[in-house]
C-alpha positions as YAML, in Angstrom:
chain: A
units: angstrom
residues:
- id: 1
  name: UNK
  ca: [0.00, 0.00, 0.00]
- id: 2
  name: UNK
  ca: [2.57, 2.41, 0.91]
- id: 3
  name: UNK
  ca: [4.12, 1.79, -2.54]
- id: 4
  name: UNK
  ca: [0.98, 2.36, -4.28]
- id: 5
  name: UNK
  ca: [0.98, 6.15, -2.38]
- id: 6
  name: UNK
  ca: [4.73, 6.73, -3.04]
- id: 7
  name: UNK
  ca: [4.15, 6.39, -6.76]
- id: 8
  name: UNK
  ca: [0.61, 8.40, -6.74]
- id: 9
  name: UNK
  ca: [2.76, 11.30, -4.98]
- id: 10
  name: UNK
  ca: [5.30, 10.92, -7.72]
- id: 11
  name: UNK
  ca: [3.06, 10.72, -10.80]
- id: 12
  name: UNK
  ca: [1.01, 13.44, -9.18]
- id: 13
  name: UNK
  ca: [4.89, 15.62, -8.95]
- id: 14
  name: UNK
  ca: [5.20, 14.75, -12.50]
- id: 15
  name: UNK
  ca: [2.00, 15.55, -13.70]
- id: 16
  name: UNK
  ca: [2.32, 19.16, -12.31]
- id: 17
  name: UNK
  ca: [5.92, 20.02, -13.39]
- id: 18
  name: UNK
  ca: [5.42, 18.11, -17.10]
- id: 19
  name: UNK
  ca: [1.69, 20.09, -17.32]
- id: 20
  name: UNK
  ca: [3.79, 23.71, -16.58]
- id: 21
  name: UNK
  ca: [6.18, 23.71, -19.31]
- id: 22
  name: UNK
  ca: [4.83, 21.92, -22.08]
- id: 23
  name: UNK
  ca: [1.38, 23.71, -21.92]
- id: 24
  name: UNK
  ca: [3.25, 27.16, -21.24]
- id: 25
  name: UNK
  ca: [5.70, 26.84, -23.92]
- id: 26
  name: UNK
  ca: [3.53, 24.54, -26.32]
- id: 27
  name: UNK
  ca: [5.40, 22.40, -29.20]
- id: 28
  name: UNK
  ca: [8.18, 23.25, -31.24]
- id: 29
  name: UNK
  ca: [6.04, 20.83, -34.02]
- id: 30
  name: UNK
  ca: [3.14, 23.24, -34.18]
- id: 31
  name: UNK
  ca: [4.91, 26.15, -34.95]
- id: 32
  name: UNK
  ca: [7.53, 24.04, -37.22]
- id: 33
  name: UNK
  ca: [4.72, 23.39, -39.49]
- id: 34
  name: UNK
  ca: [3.28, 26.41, -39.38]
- id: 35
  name: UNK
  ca: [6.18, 27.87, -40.77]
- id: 36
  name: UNK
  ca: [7.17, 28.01, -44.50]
- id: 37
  name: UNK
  ca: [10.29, 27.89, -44.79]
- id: 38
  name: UNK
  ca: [12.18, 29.24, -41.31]
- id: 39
  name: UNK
  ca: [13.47, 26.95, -38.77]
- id: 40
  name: UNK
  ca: [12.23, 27.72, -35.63]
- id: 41
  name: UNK
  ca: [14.92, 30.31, -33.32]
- id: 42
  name: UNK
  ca: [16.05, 28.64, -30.81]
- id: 43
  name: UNK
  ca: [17.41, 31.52, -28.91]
- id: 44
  name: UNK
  ca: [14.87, 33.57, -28.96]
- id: 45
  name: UNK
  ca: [12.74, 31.05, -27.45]
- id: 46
  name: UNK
  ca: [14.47, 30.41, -24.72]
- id: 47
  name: UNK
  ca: [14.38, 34.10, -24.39]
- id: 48
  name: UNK
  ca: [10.45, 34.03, -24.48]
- id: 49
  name: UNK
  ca: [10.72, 31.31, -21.73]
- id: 50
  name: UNK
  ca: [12.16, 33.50, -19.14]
- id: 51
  name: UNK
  ca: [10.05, 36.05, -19.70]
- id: 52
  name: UNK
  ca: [7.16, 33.43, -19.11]
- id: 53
  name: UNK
  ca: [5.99, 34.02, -22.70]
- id: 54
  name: UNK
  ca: [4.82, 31.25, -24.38]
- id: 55
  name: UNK
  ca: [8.35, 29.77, -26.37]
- id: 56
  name: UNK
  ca: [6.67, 28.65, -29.58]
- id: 57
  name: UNK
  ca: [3.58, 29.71, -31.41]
- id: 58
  name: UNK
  ca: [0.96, 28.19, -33.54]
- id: 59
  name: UNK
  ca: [0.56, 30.64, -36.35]
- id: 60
  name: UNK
  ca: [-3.06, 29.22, -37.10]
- id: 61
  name: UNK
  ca: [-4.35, 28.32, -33.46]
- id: 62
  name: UNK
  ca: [-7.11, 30.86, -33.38]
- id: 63
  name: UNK
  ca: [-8.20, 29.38, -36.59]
- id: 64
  name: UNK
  ca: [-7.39, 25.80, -35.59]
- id: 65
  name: UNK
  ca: [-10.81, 24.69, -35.31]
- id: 66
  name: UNK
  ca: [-11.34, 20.98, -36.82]
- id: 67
  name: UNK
  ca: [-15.11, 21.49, -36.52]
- id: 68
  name: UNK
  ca: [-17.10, 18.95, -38.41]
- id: 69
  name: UNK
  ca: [-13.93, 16.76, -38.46]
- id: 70
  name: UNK
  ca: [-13.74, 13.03, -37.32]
- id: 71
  name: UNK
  ca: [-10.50, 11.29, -37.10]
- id: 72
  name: UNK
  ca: [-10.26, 7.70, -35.96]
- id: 73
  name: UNK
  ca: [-7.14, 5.90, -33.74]
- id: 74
  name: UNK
  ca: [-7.25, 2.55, -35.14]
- id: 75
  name: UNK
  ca: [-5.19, 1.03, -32.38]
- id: 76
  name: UNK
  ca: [-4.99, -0.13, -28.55]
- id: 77
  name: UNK
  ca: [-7.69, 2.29, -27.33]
- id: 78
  name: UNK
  ca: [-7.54, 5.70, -25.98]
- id: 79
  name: UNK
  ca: [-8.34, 7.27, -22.56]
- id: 80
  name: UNK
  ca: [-11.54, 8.92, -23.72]
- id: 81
  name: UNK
  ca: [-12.06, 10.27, -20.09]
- id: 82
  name: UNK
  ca: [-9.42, 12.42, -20.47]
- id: 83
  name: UNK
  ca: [-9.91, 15.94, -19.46]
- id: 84
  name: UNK
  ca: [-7.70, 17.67, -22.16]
- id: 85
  name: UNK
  ca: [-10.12, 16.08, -25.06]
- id: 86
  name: UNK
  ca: [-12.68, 18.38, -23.98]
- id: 87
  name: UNK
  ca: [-15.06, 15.75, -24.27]
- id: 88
  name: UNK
  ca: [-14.60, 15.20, -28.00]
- id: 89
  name: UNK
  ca: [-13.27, 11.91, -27.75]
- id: 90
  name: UNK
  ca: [-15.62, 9.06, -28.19]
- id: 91
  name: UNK
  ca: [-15.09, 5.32, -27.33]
- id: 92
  name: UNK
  ca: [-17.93, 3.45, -28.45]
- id: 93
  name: UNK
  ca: [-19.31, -0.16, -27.00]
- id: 94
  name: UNK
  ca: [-19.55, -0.68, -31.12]
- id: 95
  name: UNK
  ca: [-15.88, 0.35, -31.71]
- id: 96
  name: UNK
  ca: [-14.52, -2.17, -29.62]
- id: 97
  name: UNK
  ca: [-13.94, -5.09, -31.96]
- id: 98
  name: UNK
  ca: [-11.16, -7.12, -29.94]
- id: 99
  name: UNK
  ca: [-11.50, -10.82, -29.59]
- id: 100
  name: UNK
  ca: [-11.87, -11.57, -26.14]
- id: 101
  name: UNK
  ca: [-11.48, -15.09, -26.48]
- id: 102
  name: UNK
  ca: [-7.86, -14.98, -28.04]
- id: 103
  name: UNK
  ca: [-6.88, -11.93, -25.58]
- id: 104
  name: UNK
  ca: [-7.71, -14.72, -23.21]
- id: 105
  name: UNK
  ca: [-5.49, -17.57, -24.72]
- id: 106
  name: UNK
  ca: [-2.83, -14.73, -24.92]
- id: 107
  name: UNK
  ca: [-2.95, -13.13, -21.27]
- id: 108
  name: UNK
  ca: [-4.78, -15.56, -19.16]
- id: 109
  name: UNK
  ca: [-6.88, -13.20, -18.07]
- id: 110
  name: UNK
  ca: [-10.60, -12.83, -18.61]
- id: 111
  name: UNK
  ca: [-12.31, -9.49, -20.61]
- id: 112
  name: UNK
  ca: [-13.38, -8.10, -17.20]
- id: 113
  name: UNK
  ca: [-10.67, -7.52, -15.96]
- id: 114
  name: UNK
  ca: [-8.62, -5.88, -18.86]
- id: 115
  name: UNK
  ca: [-8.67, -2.60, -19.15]
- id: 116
  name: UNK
  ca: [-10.87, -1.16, -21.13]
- id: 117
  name: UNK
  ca: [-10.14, 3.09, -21.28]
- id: 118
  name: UNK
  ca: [-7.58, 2.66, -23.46]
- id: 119
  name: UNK
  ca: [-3.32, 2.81, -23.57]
- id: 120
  name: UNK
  ca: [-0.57, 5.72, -23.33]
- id: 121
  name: UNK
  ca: [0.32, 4.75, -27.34]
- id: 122
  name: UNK
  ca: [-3.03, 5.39, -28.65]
- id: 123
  name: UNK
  ca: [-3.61, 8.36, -26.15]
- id: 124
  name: UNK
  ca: [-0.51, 9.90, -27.13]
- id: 125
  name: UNK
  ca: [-1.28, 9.74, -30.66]
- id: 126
  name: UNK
  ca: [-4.52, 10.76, -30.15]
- id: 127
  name: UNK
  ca: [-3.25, 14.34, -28.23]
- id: 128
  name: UNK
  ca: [-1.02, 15.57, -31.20]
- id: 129
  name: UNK
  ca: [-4.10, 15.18, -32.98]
- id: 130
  name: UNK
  ca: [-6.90, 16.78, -31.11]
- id: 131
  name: UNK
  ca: [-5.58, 17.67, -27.33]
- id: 132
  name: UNK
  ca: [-6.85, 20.90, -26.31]
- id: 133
  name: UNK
  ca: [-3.68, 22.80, -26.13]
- id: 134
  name: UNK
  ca: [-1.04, 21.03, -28.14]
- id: 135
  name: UNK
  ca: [-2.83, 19.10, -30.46]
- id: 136
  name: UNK
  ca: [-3.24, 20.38, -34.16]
- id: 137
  name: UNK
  ca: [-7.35, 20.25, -34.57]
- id: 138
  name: UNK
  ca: [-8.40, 20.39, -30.96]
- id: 139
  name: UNK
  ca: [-12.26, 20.39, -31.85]
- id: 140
  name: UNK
  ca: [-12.44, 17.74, -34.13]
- id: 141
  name: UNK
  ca: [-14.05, 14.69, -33.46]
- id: 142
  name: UNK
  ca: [-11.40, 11.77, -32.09]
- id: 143
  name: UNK
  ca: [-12.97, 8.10, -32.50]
- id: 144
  name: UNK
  ca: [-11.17, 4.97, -30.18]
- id: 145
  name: UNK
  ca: [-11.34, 1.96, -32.19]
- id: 146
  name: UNK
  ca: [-9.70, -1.10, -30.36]
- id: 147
  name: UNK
  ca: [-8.37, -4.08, -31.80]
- id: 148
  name: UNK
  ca: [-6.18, -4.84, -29.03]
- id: 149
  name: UNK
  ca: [-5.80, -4.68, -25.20]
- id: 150
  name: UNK
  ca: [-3.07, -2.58, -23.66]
- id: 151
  name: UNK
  ca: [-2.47, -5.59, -21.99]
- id: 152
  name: UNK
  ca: [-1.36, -7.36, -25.34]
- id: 153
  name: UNK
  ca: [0.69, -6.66, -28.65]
- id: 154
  name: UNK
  ca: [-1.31, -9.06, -30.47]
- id: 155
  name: UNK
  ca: [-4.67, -8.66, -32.07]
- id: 156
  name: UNK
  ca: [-6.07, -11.05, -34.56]
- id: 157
  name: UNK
  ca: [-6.58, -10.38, -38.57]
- id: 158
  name: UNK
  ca: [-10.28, -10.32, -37.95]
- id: 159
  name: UNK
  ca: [-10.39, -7.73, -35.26]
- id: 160
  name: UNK
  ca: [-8.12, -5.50, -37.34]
- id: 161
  name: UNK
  ca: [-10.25, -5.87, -40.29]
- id: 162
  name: UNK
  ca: [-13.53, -5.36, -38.35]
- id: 163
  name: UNK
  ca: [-11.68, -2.10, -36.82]
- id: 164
  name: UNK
  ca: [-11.43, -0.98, -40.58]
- id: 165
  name: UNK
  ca: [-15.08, -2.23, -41.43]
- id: 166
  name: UNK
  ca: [-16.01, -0.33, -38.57]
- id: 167
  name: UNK
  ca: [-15.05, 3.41, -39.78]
- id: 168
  name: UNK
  ca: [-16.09, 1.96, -43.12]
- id: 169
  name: UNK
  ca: [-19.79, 1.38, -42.34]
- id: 170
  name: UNK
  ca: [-20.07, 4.85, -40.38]
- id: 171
  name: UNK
  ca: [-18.90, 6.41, -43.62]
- id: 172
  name: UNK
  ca: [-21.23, 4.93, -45.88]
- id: 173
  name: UNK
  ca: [-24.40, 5.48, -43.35]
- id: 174
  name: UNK
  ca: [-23.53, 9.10, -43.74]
- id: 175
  name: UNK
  ca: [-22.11, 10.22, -40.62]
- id: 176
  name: UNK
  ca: [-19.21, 12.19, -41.45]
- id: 177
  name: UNK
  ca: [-20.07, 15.57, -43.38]
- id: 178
  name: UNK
  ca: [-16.30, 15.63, -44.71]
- id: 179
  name: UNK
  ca: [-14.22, 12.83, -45.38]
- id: 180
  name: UNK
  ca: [-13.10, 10.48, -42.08]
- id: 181
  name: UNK
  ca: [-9.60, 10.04, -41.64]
- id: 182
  name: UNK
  ca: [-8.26, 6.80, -40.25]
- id: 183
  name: UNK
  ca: [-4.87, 6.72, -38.47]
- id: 184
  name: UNK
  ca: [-3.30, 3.35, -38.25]
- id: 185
  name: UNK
  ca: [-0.52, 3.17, -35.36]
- id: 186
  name: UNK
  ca: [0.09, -0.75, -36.12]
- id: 187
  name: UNK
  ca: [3.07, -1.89, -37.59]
- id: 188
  name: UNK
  ca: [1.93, -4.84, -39.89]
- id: 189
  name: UNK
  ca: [4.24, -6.93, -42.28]
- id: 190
  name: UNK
  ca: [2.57, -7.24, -45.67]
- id: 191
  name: UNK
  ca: [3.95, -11.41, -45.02]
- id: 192
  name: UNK
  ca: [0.59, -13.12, -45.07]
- id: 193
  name: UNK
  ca: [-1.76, -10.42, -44.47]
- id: 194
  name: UNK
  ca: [-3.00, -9.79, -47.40]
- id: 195
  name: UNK
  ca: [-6.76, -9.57, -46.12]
- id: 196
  name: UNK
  ca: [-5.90, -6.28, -44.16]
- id: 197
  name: UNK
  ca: [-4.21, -4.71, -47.15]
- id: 198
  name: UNK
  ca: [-7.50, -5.26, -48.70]
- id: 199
  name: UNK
  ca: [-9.52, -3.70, -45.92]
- id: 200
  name: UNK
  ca: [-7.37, -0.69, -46.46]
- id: 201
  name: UNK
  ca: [-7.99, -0.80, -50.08]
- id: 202
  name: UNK
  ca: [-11.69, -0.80, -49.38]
- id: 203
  name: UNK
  ca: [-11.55, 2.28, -46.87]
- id: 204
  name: UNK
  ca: [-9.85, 4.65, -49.50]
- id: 205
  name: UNK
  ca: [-12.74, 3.52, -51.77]
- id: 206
  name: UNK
  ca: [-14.78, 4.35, -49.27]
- id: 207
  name: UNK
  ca: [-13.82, 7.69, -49.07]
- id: 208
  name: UNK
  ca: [-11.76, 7.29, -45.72]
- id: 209
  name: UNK
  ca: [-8.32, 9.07, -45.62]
- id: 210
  name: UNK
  ca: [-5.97, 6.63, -44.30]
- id: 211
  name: UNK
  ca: [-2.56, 8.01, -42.69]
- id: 212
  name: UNK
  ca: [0.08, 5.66, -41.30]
- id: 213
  name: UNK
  ca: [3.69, 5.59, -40.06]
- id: 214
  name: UNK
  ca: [6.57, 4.98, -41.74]
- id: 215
  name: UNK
  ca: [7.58, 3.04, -38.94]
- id: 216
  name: UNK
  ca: [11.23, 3.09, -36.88]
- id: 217
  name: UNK
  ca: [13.30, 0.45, -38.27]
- id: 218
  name: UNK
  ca: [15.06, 1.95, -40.65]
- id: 219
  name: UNK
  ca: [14.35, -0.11, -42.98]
- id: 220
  name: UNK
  ca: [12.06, 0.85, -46.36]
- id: 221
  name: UNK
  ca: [8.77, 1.41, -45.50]
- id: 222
  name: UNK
  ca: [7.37, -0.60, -48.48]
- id: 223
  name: UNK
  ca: [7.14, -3.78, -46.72]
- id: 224
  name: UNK
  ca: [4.61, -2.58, -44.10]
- id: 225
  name: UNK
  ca: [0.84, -2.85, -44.49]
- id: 226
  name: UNK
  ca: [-1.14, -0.57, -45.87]
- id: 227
  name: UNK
  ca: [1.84, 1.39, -47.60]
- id: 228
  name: UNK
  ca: [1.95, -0.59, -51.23]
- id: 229
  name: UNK
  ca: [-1.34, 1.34, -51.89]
- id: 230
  name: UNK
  ca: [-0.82, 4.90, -53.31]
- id: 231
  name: UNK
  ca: [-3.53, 6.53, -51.99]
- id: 232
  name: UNK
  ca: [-1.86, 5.57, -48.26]
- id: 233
  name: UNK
  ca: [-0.61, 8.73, -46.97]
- id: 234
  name: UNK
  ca: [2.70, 7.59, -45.16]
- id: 235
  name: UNK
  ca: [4.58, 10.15, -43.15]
- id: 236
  name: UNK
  ca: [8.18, 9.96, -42.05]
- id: 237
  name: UNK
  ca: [9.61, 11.71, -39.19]
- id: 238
  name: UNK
  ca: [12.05, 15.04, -39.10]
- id: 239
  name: UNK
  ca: [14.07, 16.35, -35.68]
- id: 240
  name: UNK
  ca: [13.79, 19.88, -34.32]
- id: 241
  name: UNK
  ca: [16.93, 20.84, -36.13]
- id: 242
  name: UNK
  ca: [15.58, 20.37, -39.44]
- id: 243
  name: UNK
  ca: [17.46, 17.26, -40.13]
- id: 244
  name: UNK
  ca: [15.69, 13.34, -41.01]
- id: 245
  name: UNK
  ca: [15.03, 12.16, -37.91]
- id: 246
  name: UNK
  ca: [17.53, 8.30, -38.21]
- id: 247
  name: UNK
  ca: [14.86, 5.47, -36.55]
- id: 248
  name: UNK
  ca: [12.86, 6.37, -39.39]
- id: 249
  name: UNK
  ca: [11.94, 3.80, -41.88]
- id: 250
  name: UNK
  ca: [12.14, 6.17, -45.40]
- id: 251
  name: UNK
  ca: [11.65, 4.87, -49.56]
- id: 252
  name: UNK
  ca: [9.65, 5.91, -52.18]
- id: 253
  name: UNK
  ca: [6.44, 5.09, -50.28]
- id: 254
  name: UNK
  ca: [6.70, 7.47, -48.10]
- id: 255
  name: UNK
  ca: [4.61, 10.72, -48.82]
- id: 256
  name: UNK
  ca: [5.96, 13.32, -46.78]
- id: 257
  name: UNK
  ca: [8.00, 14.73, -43.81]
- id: 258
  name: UNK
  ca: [6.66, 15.66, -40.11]
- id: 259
  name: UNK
  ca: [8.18, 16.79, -37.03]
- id: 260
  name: UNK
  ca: [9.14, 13.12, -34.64]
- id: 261
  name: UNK
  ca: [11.43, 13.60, -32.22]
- id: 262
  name: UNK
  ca: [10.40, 15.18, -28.26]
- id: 263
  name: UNK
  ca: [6.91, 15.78, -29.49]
- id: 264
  name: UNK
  ca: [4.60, 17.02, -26.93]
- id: 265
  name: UNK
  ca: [2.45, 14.67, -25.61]
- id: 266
  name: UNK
  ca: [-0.28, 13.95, -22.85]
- id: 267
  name: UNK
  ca: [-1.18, 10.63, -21.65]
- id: 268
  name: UNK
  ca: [-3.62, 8.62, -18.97]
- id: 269
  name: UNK
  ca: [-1.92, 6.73, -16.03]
- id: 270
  name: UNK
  ca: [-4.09, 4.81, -13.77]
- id: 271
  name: UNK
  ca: [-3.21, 3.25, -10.56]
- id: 272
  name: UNK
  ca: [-4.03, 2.55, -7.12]
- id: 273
  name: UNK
  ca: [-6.40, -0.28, -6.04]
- id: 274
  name: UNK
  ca: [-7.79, -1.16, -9.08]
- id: 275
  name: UNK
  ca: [-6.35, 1.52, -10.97]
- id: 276
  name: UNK
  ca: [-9.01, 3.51, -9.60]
- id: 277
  name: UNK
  ca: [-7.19, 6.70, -9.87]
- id: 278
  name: UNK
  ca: [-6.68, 8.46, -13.04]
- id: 279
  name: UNK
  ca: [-3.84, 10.61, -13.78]
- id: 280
  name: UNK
  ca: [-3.13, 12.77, -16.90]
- id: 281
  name: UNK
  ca: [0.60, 13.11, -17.30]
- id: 282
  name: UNK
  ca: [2.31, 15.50, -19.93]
- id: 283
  name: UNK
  ca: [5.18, 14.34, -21.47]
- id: 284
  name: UNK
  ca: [7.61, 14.17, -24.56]
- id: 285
  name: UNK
  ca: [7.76, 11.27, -27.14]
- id: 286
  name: UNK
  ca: [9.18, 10.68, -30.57]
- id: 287
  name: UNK
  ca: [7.55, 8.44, -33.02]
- id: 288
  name: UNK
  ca: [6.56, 8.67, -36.66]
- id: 289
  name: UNK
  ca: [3.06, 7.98, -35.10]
- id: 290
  name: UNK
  ca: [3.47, 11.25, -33.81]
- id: 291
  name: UNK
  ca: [4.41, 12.55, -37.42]
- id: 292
  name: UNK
  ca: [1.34, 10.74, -38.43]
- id: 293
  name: UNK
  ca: [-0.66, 12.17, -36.00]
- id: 294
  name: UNK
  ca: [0.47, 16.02, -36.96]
- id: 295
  name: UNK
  ca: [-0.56, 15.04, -40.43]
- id: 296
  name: UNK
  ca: [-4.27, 13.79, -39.83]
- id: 297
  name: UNK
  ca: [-4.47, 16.92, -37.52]
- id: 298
  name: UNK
  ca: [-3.56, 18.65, -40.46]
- id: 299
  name: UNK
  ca: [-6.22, 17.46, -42.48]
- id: 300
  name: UNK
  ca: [-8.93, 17.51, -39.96]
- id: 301
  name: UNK
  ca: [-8.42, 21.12, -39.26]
- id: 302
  name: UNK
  ca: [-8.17, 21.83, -43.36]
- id: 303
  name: UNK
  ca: [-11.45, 20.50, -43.45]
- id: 304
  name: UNK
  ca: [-13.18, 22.75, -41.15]
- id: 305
  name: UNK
  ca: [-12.93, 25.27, -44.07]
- id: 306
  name: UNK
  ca: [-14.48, 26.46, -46.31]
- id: 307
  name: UNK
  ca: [-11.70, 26.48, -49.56]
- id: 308
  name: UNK
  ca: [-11.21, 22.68, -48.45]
- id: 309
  name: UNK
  ca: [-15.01, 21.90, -47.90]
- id: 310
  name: UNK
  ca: [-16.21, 23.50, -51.26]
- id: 311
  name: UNK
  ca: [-13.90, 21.48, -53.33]
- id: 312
  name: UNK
  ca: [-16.10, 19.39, -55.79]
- id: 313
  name: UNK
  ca: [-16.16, 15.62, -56.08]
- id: 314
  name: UNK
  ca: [-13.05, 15.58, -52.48]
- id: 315
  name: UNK
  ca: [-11.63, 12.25, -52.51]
- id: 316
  name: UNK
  ca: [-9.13, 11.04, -50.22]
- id: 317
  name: UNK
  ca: [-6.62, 11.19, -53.33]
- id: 318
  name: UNK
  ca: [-7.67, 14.34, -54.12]
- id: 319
  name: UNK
  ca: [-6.98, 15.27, -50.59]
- id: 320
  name: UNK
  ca: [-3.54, 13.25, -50.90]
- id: 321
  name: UNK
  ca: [-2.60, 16.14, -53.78]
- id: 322
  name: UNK
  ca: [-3.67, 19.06, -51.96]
- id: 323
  name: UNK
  ca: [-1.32, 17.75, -49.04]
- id: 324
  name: UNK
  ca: [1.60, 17.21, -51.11]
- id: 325
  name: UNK
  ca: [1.15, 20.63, -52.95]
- id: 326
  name: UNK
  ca: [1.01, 22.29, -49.98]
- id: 327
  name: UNK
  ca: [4.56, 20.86, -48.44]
- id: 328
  name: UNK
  ca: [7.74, 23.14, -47.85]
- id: 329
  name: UNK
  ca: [10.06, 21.35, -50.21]
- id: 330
  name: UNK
  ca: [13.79, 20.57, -49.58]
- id: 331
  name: UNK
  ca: [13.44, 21.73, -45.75]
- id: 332
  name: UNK
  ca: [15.08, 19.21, -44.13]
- id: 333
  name: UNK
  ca: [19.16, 17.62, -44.14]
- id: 334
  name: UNK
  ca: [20.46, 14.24, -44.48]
- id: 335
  name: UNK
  ca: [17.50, 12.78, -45.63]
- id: 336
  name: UNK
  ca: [18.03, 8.92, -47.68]
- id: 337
  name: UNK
  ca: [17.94, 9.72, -51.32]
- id: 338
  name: UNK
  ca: [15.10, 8.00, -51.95]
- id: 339
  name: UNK
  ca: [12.67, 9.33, -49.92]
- id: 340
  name: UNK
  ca: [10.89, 12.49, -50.75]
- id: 341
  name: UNK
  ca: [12.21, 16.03, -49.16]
- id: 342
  name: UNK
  ca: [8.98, 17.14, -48.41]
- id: 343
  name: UNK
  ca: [8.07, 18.82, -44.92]
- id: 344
  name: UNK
  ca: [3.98, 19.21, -43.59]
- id: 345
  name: UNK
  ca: [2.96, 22.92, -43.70]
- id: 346
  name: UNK
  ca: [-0.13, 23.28, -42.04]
- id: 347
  name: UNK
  ca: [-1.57, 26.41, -43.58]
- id: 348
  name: UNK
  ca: [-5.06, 25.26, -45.70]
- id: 349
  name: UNK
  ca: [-4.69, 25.67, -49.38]
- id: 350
  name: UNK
  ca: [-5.61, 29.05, -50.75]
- id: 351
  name: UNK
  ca: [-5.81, 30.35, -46.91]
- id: 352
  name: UNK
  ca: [-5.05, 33.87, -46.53]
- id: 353
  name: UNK
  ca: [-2.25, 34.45, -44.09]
- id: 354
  name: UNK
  ca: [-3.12, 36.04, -41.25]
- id: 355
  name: UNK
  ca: [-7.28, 36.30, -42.17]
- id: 356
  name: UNK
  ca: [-10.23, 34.62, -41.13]
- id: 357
  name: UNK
  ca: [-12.36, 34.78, -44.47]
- id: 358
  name: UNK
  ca: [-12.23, 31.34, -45.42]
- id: 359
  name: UNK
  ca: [-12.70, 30.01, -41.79]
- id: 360
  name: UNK
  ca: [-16.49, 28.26, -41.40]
...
C-alpha cells in the first residue's frame, strides 16, 4: 500500500511540473509546421521562456478549429475520459472489436478484468491530434477503435479488419459531413496479411483518408501494411533541427516529412487499487506515429474550411494532392535519397495568411 501512495505522490509531482512547461511553452512541431520555410529560433525562445511568454507559437491556433472533423485511432484504445479532449473523444461499445477469447489464450486473463479506457500509445497519438492545447485540430471529433488490449501486442486479422469495417460502415451510413480520416498506429508486415491490405484498399474507396507511419526500423517502408497502396498517406519523421530524424523507416512510399522527435504529448496513467485513480501526465515522445498524427491533424483542421469543404467531387486522393502541394520542399538535411524532401505545412490551401475569411 505504501508503494501504491509513493508512486501516486510521484506521478502526481510529475504531472504538475510536465503540465507547466509543455502547456506554457507549447510544441516546437506546431509552430515548425506552421512555418514556410524558417526553422524555428532557438534563442529567442528560450528568451520568451524566461520572460514566461509562451516559447513557440501556432501561427493558425485561433483558426485551428477541426469542426465537423472526425478522425479515428485505429489502435490499442484511448483514454476517452481524459480531461484535455474536452469531451470530444468518443469510445464506443460498437468500436470495440477485440477478440476476447484470443486476448484470453494470450494473457490468461478474462475481458473483465482488462482494461478497457484505453493505452498511453493510442492516447498519445490521439493528443497531437486533437488535445486541447497542443494538439493540431483540438475540436475535431477523435474516435477509439480497439483491436487490441493494452495488456497485449497481439490482435487477430479479424479484429483488425472489423476495426477498418467499422469506420467503413459509419462512412457509408452518412455520418461524417467531410471525409473520415483513419490513423493506423500498427506496424503490420505485408507477409501473409494480405486480407488487411485489402480492408485498407476498401476504406480509401470508401472515401476514408488513411494516414500511417513509416515506422522506426530503418528499414524501407514498403514492406509494411497498408503502404503498397498509393492513396496511403505515409509520413516519415524530421528532428527539431531540421534534419531526417535516423529510426525512421524512409523509400519511395513514403509521402511526406513531419516533425518526430520530443513531441509534446499527454497521456492517462491509472493506478491505485484497481487503478481507480486516473492521472493525466504531460510528457515528450518521438515516433513517426506522432508525425502521423500532426498530419491527420492537419487534415482535420483543413477541413473545417471552407476552400477545403467547397472542393467538388473531395476524394481522399484528391486530398492526398492538396497535401503534397502544400509541403515546404527541400526543408530538411540528411535525408536517404530515396525518400521524398517534403516537410507538412499546415496552412489550408488558398488560406489567406493572417485572415479569417475562409474560416467556417
Amino acid at each position: 500500500m505504501r508503494l501504491n501512495r509513493i508512486s501516486f505522490i510521484l506521478c502526481l509531482l510529475l504531472q504538475a511540473a510536465c503540465h507547466d512547461i509543455i502547456h506554457r511553452t507549447r510544441s516546437w512541431a506546431l509552430e515548425r509546421i506552421s512555418l514556410q520555410r524558417e526553422r524555428p529560433n532557438m534563442q529567442i525562445q528560450r528568451a520568451r521562456e524566461e520572460l514566461g511568454l509562451d516559447a513557440f507559437h501556432y501561427l493558425y491556433e485561433s483558426l485551428a478549429k477541426g469542426v465537423g472533423s472526425h478522425v479515428y485511432i485505429l489502435g490499442s484504445g484511448i483514454a476517452c475520459d481524459a480531461d484535455f479532449f474536452d469531451g470530444h473523444a468518443h469510445c464506443s461499445p460498437a468500436a470495440d472489436v477485440r477478440s476476447f477469447s484470443h486476448i484470453r489464450s494470450l494473457t490468461g486473463k478474462s475481458p473483465s478484468s482488462l482494461d478497457t479506457k484505453g493505452d498511453s500509445t493510442a492516447t498519445c497519438v490521439a493528443s497531437v491530434v486533437g488535445h486541447s492545447s497542443i494538439g493540431v485540430s483540438p475540436n475535431a471529433t477523435i474516435h477509439s477503435v480497439k483491436i487490441l488490449s493494452g495488456t497485449s501486442h497481439y490482435a487477430r486479422t479479424s479484429s483488425i479488419i472489423k476495426g477498418i469495417e467499422y469506420v467503413i460502415t459509419r462512412q457509408r451510413l452518412g455520418h461524417h459531413s467531410v471525409l473520415p480520416i483513419l490513423v493506423n498506429t500498427l506496424m503490420m508486415t505485408r507477409n501473409g496479411q494480405g486480407a488487411i491490405q485489402t480492408a485498407f484498399d476498401q476504406a480509401i474507396s470508401a472515401k476514408v483518408v488513411v494516414v500511417s507511419s513509416a515506422g522506426v526500423e530503418q528499414k524501407d517502408a514498403s514492406y509494411l501494411i497498408p503502404h503498397e497502396n498509393p492513396g496511403v498517406i505515409v509520413v516519415g519523421g524530421t528532428t527539431i533541427k531540421d534534419e531526417w530524424w535516423q529510426p525512421s523507416n524512409h523509400g519511395p512510399t513514403v509521402t511526406l516529412l513531419a516533425p518526430a522527435e520530443r513531441v509534446p504529448v499527454n497521456m492517462v496513467v491509472r493506478t491505485g487499487p484497481k487503478r481507480s485513480i486516473t492521472i493525466e501526465v504531460s510528457s515528450y515522445s518521438s515516433s513517426t506515429l506522432l508525425a502521423a498524427s500532426l498530419v491527420a491533424g492537419t487534415l482535420a483542421n483543413w477541413q473545417s474550411y471552407r476552400t477545403i469543404r467547397e472542393v467538388p467531387n473531395l476524394t481522399p486522393a484528391r486530398l492526398k494532392a492538396l497535401l503534397l502541394a502544400q509541403t515546404n520542399p527541400d526543408r530538411i538535411d540528411n535525408v536517404p535519397s530515396n525518400t521524398v524532401n517534403k516537410l507538412l505545412f499546415a496552412r489550408p490551401p488558398e488560406y489567406p495568411a493572417g485572415t479569417a475569411a475562409a474560416a467556417a
